[in-house]
C-alpha positions in Angstrom: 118.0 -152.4 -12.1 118.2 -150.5 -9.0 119.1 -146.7 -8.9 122.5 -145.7 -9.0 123.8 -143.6 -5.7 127.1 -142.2 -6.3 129.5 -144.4 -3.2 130.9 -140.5 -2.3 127.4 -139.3 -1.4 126.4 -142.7 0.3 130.0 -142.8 2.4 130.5 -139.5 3.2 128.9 -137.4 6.0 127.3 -133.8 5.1 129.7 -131.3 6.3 128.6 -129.8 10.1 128.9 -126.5 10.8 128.7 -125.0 14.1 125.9 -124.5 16.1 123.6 -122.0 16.5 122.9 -120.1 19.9 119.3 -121.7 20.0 120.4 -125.5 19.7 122.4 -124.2 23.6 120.5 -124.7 26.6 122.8 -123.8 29.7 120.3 -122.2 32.1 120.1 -118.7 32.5 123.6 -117.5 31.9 124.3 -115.2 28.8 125.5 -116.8 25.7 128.5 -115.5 23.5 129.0 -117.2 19.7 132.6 -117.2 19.4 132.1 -120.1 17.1 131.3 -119.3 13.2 133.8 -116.1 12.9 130.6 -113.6 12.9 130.3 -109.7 12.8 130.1 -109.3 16.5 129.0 -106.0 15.6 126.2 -107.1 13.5 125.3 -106.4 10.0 126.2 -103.3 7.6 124.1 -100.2 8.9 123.5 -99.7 5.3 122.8 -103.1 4.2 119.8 -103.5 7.1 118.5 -100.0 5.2 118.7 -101.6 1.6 117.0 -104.7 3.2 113.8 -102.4 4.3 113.4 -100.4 1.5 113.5 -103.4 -1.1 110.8 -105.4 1.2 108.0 -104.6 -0.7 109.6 -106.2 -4.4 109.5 -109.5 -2.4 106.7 -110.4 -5.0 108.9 -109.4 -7.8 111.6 -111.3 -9.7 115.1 -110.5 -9.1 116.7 -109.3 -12.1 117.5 -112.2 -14.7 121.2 -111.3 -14.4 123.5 -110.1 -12.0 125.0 -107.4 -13.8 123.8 -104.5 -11.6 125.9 -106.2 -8.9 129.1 -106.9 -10.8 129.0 -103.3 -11.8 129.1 -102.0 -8.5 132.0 -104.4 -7.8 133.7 -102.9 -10.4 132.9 -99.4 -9.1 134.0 -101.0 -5.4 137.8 -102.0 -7.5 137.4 -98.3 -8.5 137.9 -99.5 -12.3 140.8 -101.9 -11.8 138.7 -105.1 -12.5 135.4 -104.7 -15.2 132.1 -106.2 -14.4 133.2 -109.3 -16.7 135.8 -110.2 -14.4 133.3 -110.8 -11.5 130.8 -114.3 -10.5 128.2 -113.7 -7.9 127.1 -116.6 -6.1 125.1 -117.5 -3.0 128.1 -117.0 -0.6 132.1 -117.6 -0.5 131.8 -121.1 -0.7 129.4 -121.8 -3.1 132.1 -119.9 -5.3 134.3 -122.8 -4.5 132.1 -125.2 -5.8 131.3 -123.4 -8.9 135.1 -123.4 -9.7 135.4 -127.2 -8.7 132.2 -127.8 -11.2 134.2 -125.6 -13.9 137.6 -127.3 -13.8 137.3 -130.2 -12.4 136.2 -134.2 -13.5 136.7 -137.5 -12.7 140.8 -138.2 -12.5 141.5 -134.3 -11.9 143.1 -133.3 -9.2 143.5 -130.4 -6.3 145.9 -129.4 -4.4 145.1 -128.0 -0.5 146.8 -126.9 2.8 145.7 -128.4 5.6 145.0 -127.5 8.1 142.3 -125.5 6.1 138.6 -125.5 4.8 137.3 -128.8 3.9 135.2 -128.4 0.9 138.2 -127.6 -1.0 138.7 -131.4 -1.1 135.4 -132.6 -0.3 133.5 -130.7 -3.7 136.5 -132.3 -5.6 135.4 -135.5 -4.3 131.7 -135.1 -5.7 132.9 -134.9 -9.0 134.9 -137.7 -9.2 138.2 -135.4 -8.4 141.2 -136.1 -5.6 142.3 -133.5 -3.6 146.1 -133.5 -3.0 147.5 -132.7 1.2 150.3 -130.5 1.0 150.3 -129.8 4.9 151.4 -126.4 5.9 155.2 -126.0 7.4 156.0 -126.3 11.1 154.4 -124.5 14.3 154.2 -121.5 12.2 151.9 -122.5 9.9 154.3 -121.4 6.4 153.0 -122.4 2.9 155.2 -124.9 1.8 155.6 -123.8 -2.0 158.2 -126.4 -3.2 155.5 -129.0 -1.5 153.3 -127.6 -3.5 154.9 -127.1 -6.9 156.6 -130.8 -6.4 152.9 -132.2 -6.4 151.9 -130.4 -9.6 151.3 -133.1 -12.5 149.2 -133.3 -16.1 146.1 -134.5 -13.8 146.2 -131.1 -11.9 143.5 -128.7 -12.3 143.5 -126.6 -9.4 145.3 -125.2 -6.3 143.7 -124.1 -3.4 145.7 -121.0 -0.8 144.0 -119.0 2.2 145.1 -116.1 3.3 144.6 -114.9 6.1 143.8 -119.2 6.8 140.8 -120.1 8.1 141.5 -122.3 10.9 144.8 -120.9 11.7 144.9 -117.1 11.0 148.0 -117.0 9.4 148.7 -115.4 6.5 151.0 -116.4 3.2 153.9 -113.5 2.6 154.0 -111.6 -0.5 157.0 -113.3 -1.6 155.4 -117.1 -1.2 152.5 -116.0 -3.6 155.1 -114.6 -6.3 156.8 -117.6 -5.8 153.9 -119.9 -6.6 152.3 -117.7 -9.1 155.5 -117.2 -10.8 156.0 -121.1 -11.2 152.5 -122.4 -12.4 152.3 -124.5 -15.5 149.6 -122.6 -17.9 147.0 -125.7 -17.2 146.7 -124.9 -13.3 144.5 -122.0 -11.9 145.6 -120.4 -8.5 142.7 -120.0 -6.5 143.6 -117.5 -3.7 140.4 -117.5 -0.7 140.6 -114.3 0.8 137.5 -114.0 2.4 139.4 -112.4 5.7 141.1 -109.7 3.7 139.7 -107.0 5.5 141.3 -107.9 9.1 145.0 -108.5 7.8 147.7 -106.1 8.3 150.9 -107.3 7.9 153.2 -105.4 5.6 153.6 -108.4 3.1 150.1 -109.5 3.2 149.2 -109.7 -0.2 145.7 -110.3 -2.1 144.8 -112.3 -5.9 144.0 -108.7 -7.1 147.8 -107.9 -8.4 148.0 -111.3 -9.9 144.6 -110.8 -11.8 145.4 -107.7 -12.8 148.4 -109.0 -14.6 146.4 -111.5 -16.2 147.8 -114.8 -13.9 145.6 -118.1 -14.0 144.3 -116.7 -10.6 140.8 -116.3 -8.8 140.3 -114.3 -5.6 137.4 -115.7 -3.5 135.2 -113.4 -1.4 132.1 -113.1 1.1 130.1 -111.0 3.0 129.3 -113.3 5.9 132.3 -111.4 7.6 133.3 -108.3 7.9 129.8 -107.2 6.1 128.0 -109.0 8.8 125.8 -110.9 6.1 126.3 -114.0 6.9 122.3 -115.1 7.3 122.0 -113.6 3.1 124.9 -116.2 1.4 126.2 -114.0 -0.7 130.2 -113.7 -2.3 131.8 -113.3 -5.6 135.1 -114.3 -7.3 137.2 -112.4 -9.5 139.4 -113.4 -12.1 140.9 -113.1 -15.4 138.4 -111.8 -18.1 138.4 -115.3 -20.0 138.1 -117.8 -16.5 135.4 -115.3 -15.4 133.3 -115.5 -18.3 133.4 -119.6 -18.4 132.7 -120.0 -15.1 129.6 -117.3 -15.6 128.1 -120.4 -17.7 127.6 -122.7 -14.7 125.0 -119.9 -13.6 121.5 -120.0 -13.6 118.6 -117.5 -14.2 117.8 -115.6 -10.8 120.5 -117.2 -8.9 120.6 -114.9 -6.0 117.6 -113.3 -4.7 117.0 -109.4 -4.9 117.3 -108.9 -0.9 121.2 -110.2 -0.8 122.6 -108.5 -4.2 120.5 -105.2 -2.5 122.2 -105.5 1.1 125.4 -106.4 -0.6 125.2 -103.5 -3.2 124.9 -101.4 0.0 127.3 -103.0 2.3 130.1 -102.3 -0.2 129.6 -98.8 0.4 129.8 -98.7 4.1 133.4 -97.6 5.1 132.4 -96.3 8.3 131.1 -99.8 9.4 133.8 -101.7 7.9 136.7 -99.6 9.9 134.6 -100.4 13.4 135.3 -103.7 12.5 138.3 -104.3 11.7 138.9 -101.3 14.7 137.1 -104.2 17.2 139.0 -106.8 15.9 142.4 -105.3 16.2 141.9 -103.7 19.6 140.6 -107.1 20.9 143.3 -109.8 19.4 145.5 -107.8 21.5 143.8 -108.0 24.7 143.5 -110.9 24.5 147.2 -111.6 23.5 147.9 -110.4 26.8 145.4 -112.6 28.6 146.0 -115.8 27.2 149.9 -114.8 27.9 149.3 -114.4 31.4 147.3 -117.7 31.3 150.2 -119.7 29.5 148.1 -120.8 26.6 149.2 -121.7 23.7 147.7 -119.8 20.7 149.0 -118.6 17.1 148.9 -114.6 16.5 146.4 -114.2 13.9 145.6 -111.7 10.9 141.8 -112.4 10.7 138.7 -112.0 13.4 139.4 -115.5 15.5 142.7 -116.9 17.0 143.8 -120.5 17.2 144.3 -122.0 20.3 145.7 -125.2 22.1 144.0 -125.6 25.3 145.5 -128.0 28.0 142.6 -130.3 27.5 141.1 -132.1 24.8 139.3 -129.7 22.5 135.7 -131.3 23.0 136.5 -131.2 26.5 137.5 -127.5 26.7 134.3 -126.7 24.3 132.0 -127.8 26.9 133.3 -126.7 29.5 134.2 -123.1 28.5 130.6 -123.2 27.3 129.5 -124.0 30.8 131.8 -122.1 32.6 132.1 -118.6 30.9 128.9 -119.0 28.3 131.4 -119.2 25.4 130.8 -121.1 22.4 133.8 -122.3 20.6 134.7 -124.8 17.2 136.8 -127.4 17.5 139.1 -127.4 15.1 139.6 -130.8 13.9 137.4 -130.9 11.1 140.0 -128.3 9.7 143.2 -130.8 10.1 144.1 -129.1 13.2 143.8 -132.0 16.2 144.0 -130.7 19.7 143.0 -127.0 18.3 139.9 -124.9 19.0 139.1 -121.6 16.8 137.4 -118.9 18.9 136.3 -115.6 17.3 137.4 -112.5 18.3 134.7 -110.9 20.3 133.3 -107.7 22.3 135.4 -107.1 25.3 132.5 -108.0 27.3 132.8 -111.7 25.5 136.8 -111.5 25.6 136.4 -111.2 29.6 134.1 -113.8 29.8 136.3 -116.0 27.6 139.0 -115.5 30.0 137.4 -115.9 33.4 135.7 -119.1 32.4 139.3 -120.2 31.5 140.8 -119.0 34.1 138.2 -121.3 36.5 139.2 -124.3 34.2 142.7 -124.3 34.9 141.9 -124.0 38.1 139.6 -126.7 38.6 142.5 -128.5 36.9 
């Protein structure tokens, strides 16, 4: 009898991230990564300190648990979540799939937005799971929560929102999220990927925290590849009810993440001052370059995290090779994220930003 390959793994293509400044060969010209949504400040001063001074337990096992780190999660929620509401894993998304594992089988279902982040529906896939398209609403990008709720049925397990939405930057009022949360049947979790948090402003921007703390089927998703500038460590936690915390807890193993990420994290939770130059850099440059792409006539989407959405004039693989060659700017197509047409670039140094737009500028006038 031969071995048995599951037909998703066989079929299905291993997602692709972007790529990395060293697979980009375009002469001598300086290279900007506006591609992955990076710190484009770095990493957390205090992080990079951590790091050196736990070199030398490199020999040493991390500690069998990660309750060291969920307590200073607790201390970061300054007591409004406990160290039992918190799961550590090796980055944001591996939280997704750690929730997928937990509620999910074969016949169960999920509920997404597109456009959005594929292994919401692709992890569902691997274990024998269907994930449900509820598109988002019109050139705005709105959650469409009667969509949403109208899909809901006895095979439904979970439901996956983003806000601030990664490929789109939009975020998902206050009064959409009561909406939802205030409709779910008790068999469906609300899992709310925040992972942009920091960046938002908007006066009804909203985060899971309320909704956990009034004890709602809800998990909050979060990373440090971001703001933190930790994205080479994979590292992020969830939070959630006391009781969904604890059960998905049971899906981890012994020494799952290694002692220098829960020490740079520890650290990087701590490290205000970095965090505001951030989200200081961010702001400052979404508006510049609101203004630029105005005065170009491109069509883009206002944004509440660190990249904006765009809609060049050309096709999007087009555009991504040639603002590569002309202005040394690396760019993601966005179709992988159900967003044809779209490119996602990341907010960067003004010293990027006006290389972003001169190279643009040259491509619309090369025509």
């Amino acid at each position: 009898m031969p071995i048995h390959f599951k037909p998703y793994l066989t079929n299905k293509a291993a997602y692709k991230g972007g790529k990395s400044k060293d697979e980009i060969n375009i002469g001598n010209k300086k290279i900007f990564k506006l591609s992955s949504n990076e710190n484009q400040l770095g990493s957390s001063p205090k992080a990079l300190a951590s790091i050196q001074k736990h070199l030398s337990t490199l020999s040493e096992y991390p500690d069998t648990t990660d309750i060291n780190f969920r307590k200073a999660l607790e201390d970061f929620y300054n007591g409004q979540l406990t160290a039992d509401q918190f799961v550590t894993t090796n980055s944001g998304v591996a939280n997704i799939e750690v929730i997928i594992r937990a509620f999910m089988e074969k016949d169960t279902e999920c509920i997404y937005t597109n456009p959005a982040f594929s292994p919401y529906w692709d992890f569902a896939a691997k274990v024998g799971g269907k994930g449900i398209d509820v598109p988002l609403d019109g050139d705005d990008y709105s959650l469409d929560v009667d969509g949403i709720l109208g899909k809901i049925n006895d095979r439904t397990r979970l439901i996956f929102i983003t806000s601030p939405n990664n490929p789109t930057g939009t975020h998902i009022p206050k009064s959409q999220v009561d909406k939802l949360v205030d409709n779910l049947p008790d068999h469906v979790v609300l899992v709310y990927d925040e992972v942009y948090y920091q960046y938002a402003d908007a006066a009804d921007y909203v985060r899971a925290l309320p909704y956990v703390i009034q004890g709602k089927n809800v998990i909050g998703i979060n990373s440090f590849s971001k703001a933190y500038g930790l994205a080479g460590l994979r590292v992020g936690y969830s939070y959630s009810t006391p009781k969904l915390a604890e059960y998905m807890r049971r899906l981890m193993r012994p020494f799952m993440i290694n002692t220098i990420s829960m020490k740079a994290a520890m650290a990087a939770l701590h490290d205000d001052e970095f965090i505001q130059k951030t989200v200081n850099l961010v702001h400052d440059e979404k508006a510049f370059l609101y203004t630029e792409l105005d005065k170009l006539g491109v069509k883009y989407w206002k944004t509440q995290a660190n990249f904006i959405l765009t809609r060049p004039n050309l096709p999007s693989s087009e555009f991504t090779e040639r603002i590569l060659n002309e202005g040394g700017i690396m760019v993601r197509p966005a179709e992988g994220f159900g967003a044809p047409g779209c490119v996602r670039i990341t907010i960067g140094t003004r010293e990027a930003n006006q290389a972003l737009v001169e190279g643009w500028k040259r491509i619309l006038e090369q025509g």
